[in-house]
Backbone as CSV, one residue per row, in Angstrom:
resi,resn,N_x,N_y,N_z,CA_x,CA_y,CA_z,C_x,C_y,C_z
1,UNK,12.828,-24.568,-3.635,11.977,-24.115,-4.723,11.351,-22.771,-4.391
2,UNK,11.107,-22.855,-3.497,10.360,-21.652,-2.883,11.289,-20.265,-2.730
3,UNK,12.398,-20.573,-2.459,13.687,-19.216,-2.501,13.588,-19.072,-4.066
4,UNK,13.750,-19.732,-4.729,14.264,-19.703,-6.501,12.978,-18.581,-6.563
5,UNK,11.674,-19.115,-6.698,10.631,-17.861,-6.865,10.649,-16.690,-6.397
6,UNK,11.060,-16.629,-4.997,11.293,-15.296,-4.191,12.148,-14.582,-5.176
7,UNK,13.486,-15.334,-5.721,14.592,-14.532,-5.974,14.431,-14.134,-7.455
8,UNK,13.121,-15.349,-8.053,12.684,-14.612,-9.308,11.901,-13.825,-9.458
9,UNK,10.494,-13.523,-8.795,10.197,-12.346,-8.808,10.834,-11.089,-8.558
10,UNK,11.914,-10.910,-7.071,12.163,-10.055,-6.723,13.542,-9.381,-8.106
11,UNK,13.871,-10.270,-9.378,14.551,-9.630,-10.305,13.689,-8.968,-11.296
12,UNK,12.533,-9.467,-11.194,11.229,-8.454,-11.762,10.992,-7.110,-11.201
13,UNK,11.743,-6.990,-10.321,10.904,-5.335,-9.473,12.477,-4.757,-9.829
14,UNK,12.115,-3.443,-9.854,12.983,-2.257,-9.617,12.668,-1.300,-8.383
15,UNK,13.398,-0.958,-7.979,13.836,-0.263,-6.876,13.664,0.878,-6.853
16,UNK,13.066,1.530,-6.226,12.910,3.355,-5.625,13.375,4.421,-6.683
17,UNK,13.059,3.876,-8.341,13.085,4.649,-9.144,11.933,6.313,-8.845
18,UNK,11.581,5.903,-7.743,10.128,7.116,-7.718,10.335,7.415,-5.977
19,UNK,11.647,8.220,-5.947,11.965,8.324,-3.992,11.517,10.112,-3.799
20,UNK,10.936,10.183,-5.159,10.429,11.993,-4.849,8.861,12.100,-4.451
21,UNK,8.827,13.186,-3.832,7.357,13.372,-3.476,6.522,13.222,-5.000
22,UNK,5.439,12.468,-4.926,4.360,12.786,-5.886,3.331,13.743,-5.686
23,UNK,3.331,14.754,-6.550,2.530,15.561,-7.040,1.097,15.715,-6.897
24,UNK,0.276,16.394,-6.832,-1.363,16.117,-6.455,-2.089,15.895,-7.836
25,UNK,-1.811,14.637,-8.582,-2.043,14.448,-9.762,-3.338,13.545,-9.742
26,UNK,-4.134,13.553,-10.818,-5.065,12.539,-10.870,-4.964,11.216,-10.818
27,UNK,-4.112,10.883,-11.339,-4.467,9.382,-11.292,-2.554,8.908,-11.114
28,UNK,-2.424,7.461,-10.989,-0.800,6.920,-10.720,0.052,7.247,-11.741
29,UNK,-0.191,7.754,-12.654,0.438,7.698,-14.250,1.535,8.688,-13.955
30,UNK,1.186,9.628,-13.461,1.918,11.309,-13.147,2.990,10.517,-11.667
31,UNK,3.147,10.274,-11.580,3.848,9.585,-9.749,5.537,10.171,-10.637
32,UNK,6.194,11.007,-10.187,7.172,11.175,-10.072,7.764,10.872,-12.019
33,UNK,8.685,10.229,-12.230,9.659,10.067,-13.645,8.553,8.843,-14.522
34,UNK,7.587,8.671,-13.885,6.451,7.741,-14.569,5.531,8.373,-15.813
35,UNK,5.327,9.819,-15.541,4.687,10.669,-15.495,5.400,11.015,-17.289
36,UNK,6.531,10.676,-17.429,7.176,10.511,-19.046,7.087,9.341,-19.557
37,UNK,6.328,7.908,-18.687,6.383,7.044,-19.165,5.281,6.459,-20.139
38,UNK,3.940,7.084,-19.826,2.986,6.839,-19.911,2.281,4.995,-19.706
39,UNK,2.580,4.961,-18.565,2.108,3.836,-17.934,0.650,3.747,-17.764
40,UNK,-0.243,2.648,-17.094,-1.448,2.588,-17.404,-1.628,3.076,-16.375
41,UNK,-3.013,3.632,-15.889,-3.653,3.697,-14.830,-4.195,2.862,-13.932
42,UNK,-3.835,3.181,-13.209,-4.375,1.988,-11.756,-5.907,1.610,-12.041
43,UNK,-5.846,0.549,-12.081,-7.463,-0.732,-12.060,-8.882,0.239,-11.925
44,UNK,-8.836,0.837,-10.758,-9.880,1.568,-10.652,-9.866,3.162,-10.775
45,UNK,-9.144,3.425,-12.234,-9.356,4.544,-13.120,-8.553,5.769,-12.247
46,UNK,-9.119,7.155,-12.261,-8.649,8.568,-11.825,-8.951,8.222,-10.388
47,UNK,-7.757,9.108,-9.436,-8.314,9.210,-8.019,-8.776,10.550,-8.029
48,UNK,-9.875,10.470,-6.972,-10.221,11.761,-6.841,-9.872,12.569,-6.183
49,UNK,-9.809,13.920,-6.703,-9.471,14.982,-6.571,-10.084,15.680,-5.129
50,UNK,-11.182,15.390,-4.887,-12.167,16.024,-4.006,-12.816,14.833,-3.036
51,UNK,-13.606,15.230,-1.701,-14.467,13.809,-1.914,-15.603,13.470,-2.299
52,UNK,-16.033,12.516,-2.248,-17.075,11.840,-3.401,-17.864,10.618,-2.690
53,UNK,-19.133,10.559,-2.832,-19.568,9.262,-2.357,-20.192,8.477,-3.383
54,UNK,-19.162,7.037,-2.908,-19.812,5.484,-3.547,-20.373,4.672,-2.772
55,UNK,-21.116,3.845,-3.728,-21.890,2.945,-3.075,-21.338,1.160,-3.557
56,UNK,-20.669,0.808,-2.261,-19.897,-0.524,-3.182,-21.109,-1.416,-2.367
57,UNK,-20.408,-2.714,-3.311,-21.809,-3.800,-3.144,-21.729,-4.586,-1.629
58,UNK,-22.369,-5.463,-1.202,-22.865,-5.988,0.159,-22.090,-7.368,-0.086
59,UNK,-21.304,-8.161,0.894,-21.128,-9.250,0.802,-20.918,-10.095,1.892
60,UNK,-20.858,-11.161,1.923,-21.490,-12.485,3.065,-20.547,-12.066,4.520
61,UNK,-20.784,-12.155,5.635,-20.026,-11.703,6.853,-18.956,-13.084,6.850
62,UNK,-17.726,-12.058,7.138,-15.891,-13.396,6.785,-15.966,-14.213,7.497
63,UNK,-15.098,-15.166,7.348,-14.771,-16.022,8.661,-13.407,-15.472,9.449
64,UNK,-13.483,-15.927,10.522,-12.279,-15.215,10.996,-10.879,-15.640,10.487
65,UNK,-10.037,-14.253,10.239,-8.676,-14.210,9.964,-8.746,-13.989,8.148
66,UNK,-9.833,-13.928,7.622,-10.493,-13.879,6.124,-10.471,-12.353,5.623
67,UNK,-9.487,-12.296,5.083,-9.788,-10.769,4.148,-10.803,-10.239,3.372
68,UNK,-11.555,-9.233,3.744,-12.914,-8.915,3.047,-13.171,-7.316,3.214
69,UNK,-13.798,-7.236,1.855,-14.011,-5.876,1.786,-15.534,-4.854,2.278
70,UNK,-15.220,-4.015,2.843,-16.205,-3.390,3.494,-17.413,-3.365,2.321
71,UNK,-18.448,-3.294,2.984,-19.398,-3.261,2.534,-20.867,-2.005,3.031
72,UNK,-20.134,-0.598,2.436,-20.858,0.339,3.006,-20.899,1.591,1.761
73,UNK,-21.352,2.530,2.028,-21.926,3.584,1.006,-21.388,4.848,2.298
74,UNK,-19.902,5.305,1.335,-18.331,6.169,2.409,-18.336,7.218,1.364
75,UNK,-18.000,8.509,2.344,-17.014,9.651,1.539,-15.206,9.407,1.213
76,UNK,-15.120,9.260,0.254,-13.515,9.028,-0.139,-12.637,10.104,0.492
77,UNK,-12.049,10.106,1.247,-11.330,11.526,1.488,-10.094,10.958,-0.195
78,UNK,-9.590,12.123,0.252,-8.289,12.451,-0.647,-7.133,13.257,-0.228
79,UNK,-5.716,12.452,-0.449,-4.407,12.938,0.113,-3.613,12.969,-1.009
80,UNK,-2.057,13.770,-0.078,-1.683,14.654,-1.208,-0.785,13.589,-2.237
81,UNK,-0.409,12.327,-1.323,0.787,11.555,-2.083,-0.098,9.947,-2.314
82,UNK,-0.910,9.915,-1.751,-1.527,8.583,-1.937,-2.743,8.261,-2.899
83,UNK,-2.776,7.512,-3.668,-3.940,7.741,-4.710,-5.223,7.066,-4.480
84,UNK,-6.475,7.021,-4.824,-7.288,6.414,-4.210,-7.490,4.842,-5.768
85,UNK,-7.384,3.916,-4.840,-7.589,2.928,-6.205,-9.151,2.636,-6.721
86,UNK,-10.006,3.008,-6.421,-10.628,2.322,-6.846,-11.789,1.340,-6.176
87,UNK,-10.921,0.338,-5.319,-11.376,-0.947,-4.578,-12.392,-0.261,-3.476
88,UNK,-12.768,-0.872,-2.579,-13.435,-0.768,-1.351,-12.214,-1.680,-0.461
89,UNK,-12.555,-0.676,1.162,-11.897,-1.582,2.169,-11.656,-2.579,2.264
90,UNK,-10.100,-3.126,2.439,-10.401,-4.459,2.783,-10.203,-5.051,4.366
91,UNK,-10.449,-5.387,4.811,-9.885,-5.936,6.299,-10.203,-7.131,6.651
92,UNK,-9.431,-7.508,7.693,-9.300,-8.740,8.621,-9.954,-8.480,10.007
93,UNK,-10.209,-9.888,10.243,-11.023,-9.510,11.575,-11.721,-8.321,11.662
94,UNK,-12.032,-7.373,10.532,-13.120,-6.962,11.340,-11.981,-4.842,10.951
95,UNK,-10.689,-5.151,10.803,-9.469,-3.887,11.134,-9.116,-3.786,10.056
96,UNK,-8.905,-2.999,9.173,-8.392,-2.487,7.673,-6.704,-3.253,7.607
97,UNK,-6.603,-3.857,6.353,-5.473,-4.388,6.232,-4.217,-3.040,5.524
98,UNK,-2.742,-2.821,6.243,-2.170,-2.398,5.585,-1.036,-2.671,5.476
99,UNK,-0.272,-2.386,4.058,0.792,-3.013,3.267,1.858,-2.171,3.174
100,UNK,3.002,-2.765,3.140,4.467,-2.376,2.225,4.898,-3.649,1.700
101,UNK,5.136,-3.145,0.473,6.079,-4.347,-0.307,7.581,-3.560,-0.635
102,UNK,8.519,-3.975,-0.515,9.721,-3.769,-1.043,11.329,-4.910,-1.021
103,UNK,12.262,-4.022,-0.595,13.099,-5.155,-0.850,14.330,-4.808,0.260
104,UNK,15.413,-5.656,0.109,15.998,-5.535,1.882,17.269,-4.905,1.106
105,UNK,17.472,-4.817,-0.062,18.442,-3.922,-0.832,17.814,-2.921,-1.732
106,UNK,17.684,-2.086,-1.223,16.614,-0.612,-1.840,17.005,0.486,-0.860
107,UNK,17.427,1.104,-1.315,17.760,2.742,-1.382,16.695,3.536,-0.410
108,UNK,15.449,3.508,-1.049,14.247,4.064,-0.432,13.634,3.035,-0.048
109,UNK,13.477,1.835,-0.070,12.792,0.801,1.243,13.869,1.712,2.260
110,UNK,14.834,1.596,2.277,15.472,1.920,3.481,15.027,2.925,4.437
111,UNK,14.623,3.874,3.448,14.554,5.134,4.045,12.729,5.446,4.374
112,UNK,11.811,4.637,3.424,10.462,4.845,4.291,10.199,3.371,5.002
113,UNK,10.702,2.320,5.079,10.586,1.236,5.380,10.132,1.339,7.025
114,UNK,11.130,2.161,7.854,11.285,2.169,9.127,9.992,3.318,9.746
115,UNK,10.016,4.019,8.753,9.196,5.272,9.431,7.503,4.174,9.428
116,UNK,7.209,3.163,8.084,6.569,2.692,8.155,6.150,2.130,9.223
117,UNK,7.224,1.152,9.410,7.257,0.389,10.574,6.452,0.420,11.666
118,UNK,7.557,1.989,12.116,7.035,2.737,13.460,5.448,2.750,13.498
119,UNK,5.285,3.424,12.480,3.911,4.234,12.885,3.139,3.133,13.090
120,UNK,2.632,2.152,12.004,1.769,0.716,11.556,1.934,-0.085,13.155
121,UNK,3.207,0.166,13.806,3.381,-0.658,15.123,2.953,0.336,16.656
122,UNK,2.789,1.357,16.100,1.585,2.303,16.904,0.077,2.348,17.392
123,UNK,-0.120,0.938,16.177,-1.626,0.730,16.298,-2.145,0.114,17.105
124,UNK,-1.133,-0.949,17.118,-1.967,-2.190,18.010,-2.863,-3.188,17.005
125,UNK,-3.913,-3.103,17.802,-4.885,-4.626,16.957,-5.825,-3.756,16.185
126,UNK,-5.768,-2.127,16.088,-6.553,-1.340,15.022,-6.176,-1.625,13.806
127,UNK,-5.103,-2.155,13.633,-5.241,-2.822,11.901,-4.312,-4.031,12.084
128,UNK,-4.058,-4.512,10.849,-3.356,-5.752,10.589,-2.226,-5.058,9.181
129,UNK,-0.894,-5.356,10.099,-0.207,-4.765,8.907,0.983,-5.901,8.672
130,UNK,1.657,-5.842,7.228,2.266,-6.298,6.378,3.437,-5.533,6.153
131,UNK,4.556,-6.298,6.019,5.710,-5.258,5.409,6.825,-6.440,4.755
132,UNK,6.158,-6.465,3.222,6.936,-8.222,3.064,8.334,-7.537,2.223
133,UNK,9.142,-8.116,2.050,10.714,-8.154,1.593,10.677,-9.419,-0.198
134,UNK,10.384,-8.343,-1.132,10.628,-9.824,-1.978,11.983,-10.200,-2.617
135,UNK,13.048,-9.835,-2.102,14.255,-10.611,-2.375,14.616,-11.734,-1.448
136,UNK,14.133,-11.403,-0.018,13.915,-12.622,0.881,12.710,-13.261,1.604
137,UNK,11.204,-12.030,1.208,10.509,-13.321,1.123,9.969,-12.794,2.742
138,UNK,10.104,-11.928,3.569,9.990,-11.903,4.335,8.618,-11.026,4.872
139,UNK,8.088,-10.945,5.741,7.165,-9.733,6.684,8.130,-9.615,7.770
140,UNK,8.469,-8.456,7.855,9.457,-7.517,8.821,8.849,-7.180,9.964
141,UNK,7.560,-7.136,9.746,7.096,-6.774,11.448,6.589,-8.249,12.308
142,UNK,6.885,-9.257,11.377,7.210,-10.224,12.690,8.111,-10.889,12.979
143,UNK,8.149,-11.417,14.244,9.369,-11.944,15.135,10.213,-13.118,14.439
144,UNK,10.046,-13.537,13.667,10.121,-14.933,12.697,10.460,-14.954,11.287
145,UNK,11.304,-14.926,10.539,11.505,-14.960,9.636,10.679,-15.776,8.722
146,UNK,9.835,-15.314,7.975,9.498,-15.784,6.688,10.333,-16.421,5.397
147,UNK,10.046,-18.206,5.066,10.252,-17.811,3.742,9.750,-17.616,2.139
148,UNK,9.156,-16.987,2.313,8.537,-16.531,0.800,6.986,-15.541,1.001
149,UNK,7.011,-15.261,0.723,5.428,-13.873,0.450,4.349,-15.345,-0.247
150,UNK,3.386,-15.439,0.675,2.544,-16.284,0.350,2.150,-15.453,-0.611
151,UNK,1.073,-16.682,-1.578,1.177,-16.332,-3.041,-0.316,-15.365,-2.819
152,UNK,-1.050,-15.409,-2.021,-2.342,-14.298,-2.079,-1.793,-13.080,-1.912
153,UNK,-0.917,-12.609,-1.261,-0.135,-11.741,-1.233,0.667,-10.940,-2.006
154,UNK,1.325,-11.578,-2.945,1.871,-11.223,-4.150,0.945,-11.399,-5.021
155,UNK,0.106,-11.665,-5.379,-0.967,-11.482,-5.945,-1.500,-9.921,-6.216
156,UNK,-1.769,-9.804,-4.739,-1.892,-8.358,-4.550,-1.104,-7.201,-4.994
157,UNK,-0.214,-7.494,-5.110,0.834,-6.259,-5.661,0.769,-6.605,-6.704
158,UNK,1.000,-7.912,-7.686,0.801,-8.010,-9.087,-0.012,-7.101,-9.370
159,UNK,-1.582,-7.262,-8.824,-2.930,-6.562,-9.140,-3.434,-5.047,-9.282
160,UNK,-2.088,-4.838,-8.251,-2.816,-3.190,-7.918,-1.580,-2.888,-8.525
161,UNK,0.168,-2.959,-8.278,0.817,-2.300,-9.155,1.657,-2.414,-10.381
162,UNK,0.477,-2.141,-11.494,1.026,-2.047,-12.605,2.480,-1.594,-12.799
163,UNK,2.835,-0.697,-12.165,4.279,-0.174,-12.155,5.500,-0.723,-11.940
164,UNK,5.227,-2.176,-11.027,6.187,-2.752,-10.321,7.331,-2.223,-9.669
165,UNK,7.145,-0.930,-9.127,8.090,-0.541,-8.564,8.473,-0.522,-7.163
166,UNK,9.395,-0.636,-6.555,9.495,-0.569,-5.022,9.663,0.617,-4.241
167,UNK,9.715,1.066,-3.382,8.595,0.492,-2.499,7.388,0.377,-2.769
168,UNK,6.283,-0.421,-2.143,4.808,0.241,-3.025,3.991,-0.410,-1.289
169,UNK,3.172,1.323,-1.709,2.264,0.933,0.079,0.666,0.675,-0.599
170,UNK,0.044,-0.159,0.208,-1.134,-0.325,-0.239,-1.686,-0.465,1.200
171,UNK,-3.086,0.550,1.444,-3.803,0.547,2.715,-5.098,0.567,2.302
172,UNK,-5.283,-0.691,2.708,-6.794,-1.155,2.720,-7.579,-1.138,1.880
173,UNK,-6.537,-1.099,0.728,-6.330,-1.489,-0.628,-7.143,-0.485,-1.190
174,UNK,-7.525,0.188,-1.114,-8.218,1.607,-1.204,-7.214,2.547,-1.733
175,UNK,-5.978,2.816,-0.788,-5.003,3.802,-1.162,-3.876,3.346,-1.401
176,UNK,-3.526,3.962,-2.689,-2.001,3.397,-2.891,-0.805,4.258,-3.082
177,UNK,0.061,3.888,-2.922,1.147,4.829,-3.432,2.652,3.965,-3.949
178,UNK,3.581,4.146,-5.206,4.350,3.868,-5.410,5.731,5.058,-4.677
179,UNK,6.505,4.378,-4.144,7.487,5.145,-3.603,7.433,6.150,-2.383
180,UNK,8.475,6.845,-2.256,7.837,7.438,-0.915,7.993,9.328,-1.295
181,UNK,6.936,9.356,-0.672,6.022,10.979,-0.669,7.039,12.023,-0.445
182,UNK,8.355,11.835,0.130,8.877,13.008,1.075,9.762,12.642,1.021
183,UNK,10.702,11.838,-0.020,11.943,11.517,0.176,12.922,12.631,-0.440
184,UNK,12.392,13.673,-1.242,13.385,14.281,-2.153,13.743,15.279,-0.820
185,UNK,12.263,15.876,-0.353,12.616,16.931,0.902,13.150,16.466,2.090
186,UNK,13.329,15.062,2.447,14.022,14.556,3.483,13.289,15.130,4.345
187,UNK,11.909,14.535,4.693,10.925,15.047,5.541,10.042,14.190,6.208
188,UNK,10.681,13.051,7.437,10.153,12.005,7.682,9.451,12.367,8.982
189,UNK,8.993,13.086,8.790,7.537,13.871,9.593,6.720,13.650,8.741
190,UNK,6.367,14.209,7.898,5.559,14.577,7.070,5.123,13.635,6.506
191,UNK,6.315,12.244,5.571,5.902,10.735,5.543,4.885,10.339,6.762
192,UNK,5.562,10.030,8.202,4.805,9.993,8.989,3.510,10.357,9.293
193,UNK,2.936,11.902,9.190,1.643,12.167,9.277,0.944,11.667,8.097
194,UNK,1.571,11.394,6.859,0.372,10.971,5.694,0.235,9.508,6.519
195,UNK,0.998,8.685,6.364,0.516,7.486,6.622,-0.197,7.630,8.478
196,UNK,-0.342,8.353,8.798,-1.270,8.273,9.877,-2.790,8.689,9.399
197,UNK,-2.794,9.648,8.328,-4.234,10.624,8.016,-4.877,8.834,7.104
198,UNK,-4.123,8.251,6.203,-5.206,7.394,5.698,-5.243,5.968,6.234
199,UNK,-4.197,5.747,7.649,-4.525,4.946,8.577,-5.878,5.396,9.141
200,UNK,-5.255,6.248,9.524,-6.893,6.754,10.578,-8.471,7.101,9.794
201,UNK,-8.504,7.256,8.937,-9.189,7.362,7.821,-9.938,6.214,7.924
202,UNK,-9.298,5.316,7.058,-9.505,4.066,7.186,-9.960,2.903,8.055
203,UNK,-9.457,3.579,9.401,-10.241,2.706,11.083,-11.858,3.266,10.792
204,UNK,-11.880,4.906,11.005,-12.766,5.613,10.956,-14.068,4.752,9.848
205,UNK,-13.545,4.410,8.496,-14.577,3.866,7.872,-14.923,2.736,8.088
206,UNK,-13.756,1.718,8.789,-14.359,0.458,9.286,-14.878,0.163,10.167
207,UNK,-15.027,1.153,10.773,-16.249,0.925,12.595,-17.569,1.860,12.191
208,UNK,-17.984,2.444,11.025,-18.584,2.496,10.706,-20.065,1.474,10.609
């Protein structure tokens, strides 16, 4: 039962329709061939352009292994391919949670999947990262095959991407991005340093 769902959601997603760099646009709408679609905007409205300080609300200290969102008054930075959603931090134990969702037959999973990988497995216990597969259901960065994307999980991508498209990175649920930043220029440096600037970003606001 549990494969049948995997294999039905994962006929809901499309694939690396968006493998070009995105643009320094306001909000997710503009992301590459979307940008003619007029799709909605991500949950928590325009990202900003500049940075900006909010003040998100206070909530009860987690239990351990419990996903929860920071609870502090932060300057948003802002990058060139990742959008800011909206949310406040979320983390585990205490370390910003970060995501890839895609699929184990995708074009561009292929091609930012690994660079992901690398870097996210650079950290160590500074974050808690994810890299689930929804045609099989899997998290790739552990030793064990998974079967199926627990349902809080897919949840999450329901929530944040309206777009349903693959790949889709979500870090610390704060920043998102559909597809990958640097695929048209074939520039997996440059992938690389973004996802290090709002990794590190992101530690930075949670030891705060």
């Amino acid at each position: 039962m549990r494969h049948a769902l995997v294999w039905a959601a994962s006929a809901l997603l499309f694939c690396g329709c968006i493998g070009s760099e995105t643009p320094p646009q306001p909000t997710m709408t503009t992301i590459g061939s979307y940008a003619l679609m007029g799709e909605l905007p991500p949950k928590g409205g325009p990202a900003p352009t500049t940075s900006q300080t909010v003040q998100v609300p206070t909530t009860a200290p987690p239990a351990p292994g419990e996903t929860t969102l920071t609870t502090t008054t932060s300057t948003i930075p802002s990058f060139k391919s990742f959008q800011y959603t909206g949310l406040p931090l979320c983390t585990e134990d205490g370390v910003p949670v970060i995501r890839m969702y895609g699929k184990r037959v995708c074009e561009h999973c292929d091609w930012g999947g690994p660079l992901y990988d690398e870097v996210v497995g650079s950290y160590g216990g500074r974050i808690r990262a994810y890299h689930w597969e929804f045609d099989t259901g899997d998290d790739k960065l552990t030793p064990v095959p998974e079967d199926g994307i627990p349902e809080g999980e897919a949840d999450i991508f329901y929530e944040t991407n309206e777009i349903r498209s693959l790949p889709y990175y979500l870090f610390g649920c704060s920043f998102a991005r559909v597809g990958n930043g640097y695929y048209i220029r074939d520039d997996p440096d440059m992938e690389r340093k973004e996802f290090r600037q709002v990794i590190d970003a992101l530690i930075a606001q949670s030891t705060h």
